[in-house]
N, C-alpha and C positions, 0 to 999 in steps of 0.2 A: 211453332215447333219445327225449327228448321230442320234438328236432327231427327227427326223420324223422318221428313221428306226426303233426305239424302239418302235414309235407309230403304224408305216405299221405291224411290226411284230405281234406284239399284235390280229392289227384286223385280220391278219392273220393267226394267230392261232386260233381265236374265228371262221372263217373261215371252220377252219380243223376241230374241234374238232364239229361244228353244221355236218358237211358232215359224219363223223363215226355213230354220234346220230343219224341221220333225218331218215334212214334205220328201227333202230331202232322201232321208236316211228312209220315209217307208219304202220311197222307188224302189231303194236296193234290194229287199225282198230279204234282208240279215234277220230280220223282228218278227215275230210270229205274234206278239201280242199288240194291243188293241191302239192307233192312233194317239188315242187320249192319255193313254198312258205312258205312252215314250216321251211324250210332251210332257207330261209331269217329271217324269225320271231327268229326261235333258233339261228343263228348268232346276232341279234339285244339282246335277250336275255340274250348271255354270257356276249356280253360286257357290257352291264347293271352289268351285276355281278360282271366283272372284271376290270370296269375302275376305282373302289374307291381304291383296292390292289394297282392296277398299278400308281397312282397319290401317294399313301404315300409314294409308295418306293422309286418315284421321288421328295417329298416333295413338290409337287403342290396341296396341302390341302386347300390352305389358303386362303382367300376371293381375296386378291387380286393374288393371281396366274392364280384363274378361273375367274377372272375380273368383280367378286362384290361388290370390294370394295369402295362400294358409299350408302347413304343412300336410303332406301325403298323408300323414295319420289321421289329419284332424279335418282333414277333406274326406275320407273313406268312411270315419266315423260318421259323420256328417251326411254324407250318402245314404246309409245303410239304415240310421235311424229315419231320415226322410222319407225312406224307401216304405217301410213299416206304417210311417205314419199316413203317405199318402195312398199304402192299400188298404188301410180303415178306413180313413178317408171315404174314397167312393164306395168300397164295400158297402158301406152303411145304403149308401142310395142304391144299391144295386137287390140287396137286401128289400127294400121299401119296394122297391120296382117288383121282383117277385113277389113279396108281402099282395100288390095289388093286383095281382095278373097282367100287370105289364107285359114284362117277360114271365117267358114259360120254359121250363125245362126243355132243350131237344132230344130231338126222338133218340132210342137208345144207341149206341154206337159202339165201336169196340175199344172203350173209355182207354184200359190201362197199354193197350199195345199203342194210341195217339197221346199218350198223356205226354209222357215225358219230351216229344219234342213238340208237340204246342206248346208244352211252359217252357221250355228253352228256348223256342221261337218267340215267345210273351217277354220273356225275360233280357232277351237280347236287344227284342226291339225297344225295348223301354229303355234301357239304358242308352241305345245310342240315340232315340228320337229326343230324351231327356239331355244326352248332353248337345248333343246340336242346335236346340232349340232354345236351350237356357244360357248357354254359350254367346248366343247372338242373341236374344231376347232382353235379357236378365245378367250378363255382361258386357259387351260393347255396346247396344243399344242404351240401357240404361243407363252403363256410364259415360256415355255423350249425350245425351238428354241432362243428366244431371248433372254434369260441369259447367254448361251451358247456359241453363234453367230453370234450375233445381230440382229438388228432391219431387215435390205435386208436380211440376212436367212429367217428369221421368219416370214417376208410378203409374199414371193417366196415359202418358204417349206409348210407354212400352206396353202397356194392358192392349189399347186400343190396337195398336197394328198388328199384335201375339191375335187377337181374336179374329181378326180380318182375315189374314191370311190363309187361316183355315178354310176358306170359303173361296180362295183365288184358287180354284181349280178348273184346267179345263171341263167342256162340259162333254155328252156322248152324241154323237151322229146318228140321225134316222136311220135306219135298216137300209135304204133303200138307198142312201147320199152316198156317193164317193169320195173316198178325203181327197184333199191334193192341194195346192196352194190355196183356192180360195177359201175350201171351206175349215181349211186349218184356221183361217180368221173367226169365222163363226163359233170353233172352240175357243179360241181365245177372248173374242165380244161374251160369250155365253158364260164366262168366267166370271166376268163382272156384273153381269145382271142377275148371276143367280147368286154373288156374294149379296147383295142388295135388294137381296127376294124380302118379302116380309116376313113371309113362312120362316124363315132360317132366324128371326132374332129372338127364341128361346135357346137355341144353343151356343146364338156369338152373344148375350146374356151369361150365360153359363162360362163362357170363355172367356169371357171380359173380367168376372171373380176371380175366376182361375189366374189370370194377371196380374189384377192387382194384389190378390192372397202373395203371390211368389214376389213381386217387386216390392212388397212390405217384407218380406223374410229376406231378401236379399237388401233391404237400406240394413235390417236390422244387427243381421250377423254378420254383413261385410264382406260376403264372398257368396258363392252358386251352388257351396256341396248341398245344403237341403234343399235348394230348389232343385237341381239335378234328381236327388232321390226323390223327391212328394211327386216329380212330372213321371220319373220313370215309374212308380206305384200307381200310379192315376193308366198309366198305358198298359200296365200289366193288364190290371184290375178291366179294364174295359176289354181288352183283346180274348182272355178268357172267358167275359161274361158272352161275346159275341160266338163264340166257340160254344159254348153249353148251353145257351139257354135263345131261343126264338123272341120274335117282338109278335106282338100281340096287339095287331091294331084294333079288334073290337071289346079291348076292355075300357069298363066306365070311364078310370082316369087315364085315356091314352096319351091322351094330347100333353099329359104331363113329361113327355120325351120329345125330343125334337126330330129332323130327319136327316141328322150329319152324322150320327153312329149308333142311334137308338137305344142310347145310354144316356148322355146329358141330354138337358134338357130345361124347364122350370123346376124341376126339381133338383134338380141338381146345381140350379142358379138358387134357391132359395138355402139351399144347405151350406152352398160354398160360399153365398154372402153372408151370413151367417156366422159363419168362423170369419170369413176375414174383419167384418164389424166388429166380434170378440176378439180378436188378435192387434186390432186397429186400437181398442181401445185400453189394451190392456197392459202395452208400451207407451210408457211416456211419453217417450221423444218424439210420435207419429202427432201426438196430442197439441204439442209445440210445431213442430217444422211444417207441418202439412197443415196448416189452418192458416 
């Protein structure tokens, strides 16, 4: 799969080159929040800077590369119903999750004067982590993958790095460590061993559906407006349940949630392969190409 390695590298040099900076920039005393996180922020950063270089040089510029190529109507429409469908979508598990005392209600708060901009906040970020992500996931990636190698690369490769990366995050420093150049490394080493913890593969399980579900909606309809909406629905939907309701580690089925957001999980891997096995099967053409 050369074209995911060309994609991994990338992020992983955007990676490297945030770990050299982040040292940097805490000396200056500008940042008031936590190491780990400017390193995250300045990684999302480069690549913002370098993903438009790295697409011309691959010649995936072009509307339909990054899977726009549909009209504003038919992209919005597109959106809006994905949006819908990907907050039923997990609702339903979130639903099951309080069904078992997973999660619990949080304590009372002063719901309706935070309502409206936590869902504005839920709502915003969903839309732009859904277009950013499917942007590059589920358009350039996929369609260099699949020019390449076809259609089973291209659902399989983009699935696989879509889950991974969730997991490349720096990690946090003991109480007592000082950051500074070296131990900026050890956020950066502690990123990869804890993407490759064992503990964590009920929710890169759960994200690896997530993948393939969106890389089969994207072979199928030929553009990113419903992947865009079902990812931005999938973010609401979690972002609010994180906001209202507590995890509940001593309930019987806890372990049925993972420890990357306390939402996905096996169960949320069992519901979303699920649909995508009935969605797989329910299009011809995946019944053909992909076998």
């Amino acid at each position: 799969m050369r074209s995911t390695l060309i994609f991994f590298t990338f992020l992983l040099f955007c990676f490297i080159v945030a770990t050299l900076l982040t040292p940097l920039l805490v000396a200056t005393g500008w940042f008031t929040i936590e190491p780990q996180r400017i390193m995250s922020r300045l990684t999302q950063l480069l690549i913002l800077i370098g993903i438009w270089p790295l697409l011309s040089a691959l010649a995936l510029t072009n509307r339909a590369a990054l899977g726009y190529d549909i009209t504003r109507r038919i992209w919005w429409r597109s959106f809006i119903y994905g949006s819908v469908i990907g907050s039923a979508m997990l609702l339903i598990v979130v639903l099951a999750l309080l069904a078992l005392t997973i999660r619990i209600p949080a304590p009372p708060m002063t719901f309706w004067a935070e309502f409206l901009p936590k869902l504005t906040q839920a709502l915003l970020g969903g839309l732009l982590i859904g277009l950013m992500e499917e942007t590059f996931f589920r358009g350039a990636l996929y369609s260099a993958i699949r020019a390449r190698e076809g259609i089973r690369a291209a659902i399989i490769g983009s699935a696989l790095l879509y889950a991974a990366v969730h997991f490349l995050k720096p990690g946090v420093l003991p109480a007592d460590v000082v950051f500074n150049s070296s131990t900026a490394w050890f956020l950066f080493t502690h990123a990869f061993t804890d993407a490759f913890n064992w503990h964590q593969i009920d929710s890169f399980t759960a994200l690896l559906f997530c993948g393939i579900l969106l890389a089969l909606i994207r072979e199928h309809s030929g553009h990113i407006g419903w992947c865009v909406g079902i990812h931005a629905g999938w973010v609401l939907v979690i972002q609010l349940t994180r906001w209202l309701t507590d995890n509940n580690s001593s309930a019987p089925f806890a372990y049925l949630v993972g420890h990357y957001d306390g939402v996905i999980g096996w169960l949320a891997a069992l519901w979303i392969g699920l649909i995508t096995v009935i969605y797989w099967r329910l299009i011809p053409q995946f019944r053909t190409t992909t076998q």
